[in-house]
Every structure is written in C-alpha cells, then in structure tokens.
Phi, psi and omega in degrees: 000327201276327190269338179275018190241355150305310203276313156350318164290303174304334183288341188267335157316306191336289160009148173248144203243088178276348178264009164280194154301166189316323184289335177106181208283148179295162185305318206285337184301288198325295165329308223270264206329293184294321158318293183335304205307287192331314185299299183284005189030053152331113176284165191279003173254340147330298198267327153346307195292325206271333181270340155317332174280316185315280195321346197263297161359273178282006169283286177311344169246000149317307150306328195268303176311293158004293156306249213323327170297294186294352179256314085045260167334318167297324190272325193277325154316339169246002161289318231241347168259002161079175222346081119350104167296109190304310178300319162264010182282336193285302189297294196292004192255299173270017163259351174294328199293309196297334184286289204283014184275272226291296182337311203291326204265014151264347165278346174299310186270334158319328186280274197302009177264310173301299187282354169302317198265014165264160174260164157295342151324277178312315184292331201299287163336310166313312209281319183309327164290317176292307183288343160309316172303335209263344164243048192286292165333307177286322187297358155263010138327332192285306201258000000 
C-alpha cells in the first residue's frame, strides 16, 4: 500500500496543474512531470488523456482535503479547550477517518486511471519505479 500510495503522490506532483493561476504550474511540478513524460516515454495523446484525468482528480480531491482540514482544526479545538465530549470528539475522528477513506479511494482510482493509459512497456517502468521506491531504504545497508 505504501508503495502504491508513493507512486500516487509522485503522479500528482507530476500532473501538470492547468486548474492553476495563469502563471502555471510551480518549477519543480513541472520538471517532475516531464521527467514522468520522458521515463514512460508518453505520447502527447498519453499526456493529453492524463491531464485530463489529473483535472477530474484534484476536482475531486479538493473538497475532501478541505473537510479533513477543517475536522482537523475542530478535534484540535476541543482538545485545546480541555474536557472533551468524548461522544463528539468520537463522532468528528470517524468522520475524518471516512473523509480519508473517501480521499484514498479518489487517488486510487486516479493511480488506476493513469495507468490504464500505459502500454506495456510503459506499465513495465512504473512497476520499476515502485520496487525501486520500496527498496530505496536498504540501500545504505549496502554501502
């Protein structure tokens, strides 16, 4: 999980953010994208397919990071005013837990959106990338 919720993070730094200000996407998004294009070697109807899938994405996950924030500010606001209602501190803990329920399961299908729009070739890399991420830890054992 951890590695598919790695590479999910890297595709949406990737993302090129066209739902931004005028000015574009920030540098390092950008760079980070175009690596992605080069590596997977993405065809220009690939990255079309993908910022478009991206745009569907951050619609969706906007709102929900919002929620979690704003449930976030609440649990900590009644911690921080001391004796808590155990029933709604309780109550606002599983609706964050269910927001980040719903969160995950919109970056899930952004990762399975994406990669659908690979050929095999391209899925191969990826997957090159994830076991790489996953043994990126053991390697100063190594040296």
């Amino acid at each position: 999980m951890k590695k598919l919720l790695f590479v999910i993070a890297l595709l949406a730094l990737a993302a090129p953010l066209a739902a931004q200000k005028a000015e574009g996407p920030p540098p390092l998004a950008e760079a980070a994208h175009n690596q992605v294009v080069r590596f997977l070697d993405l065809s220009e109807d690939q990255v079309a397919q993908w910022n478009a899938i991206y745009l569907v994405h951050r619609e969706a996950e906007q709102p929900l990071q919002q929620a979690l924030a704003g449930l976030q500010e609440e649990i900590e606001a009644l911690f921080a005013a001391g004796n808590a209602d155990p029933a709604t501190l309780g109550g606002l803990v599983i609706e964050r837990h269910t927001l980040g329920e719903e969160l995950a399961a919109v970056h899930l299908a952004y990762h399975e959106g994406f990669v659908a729009l690979l050929d095999e070739a391209q899925a191969k890399r990826l997957a090159l990338i994830a076991r790489a991420d996953a043994v990126q830890p053991l390697i100063p054992a190594f040296k």
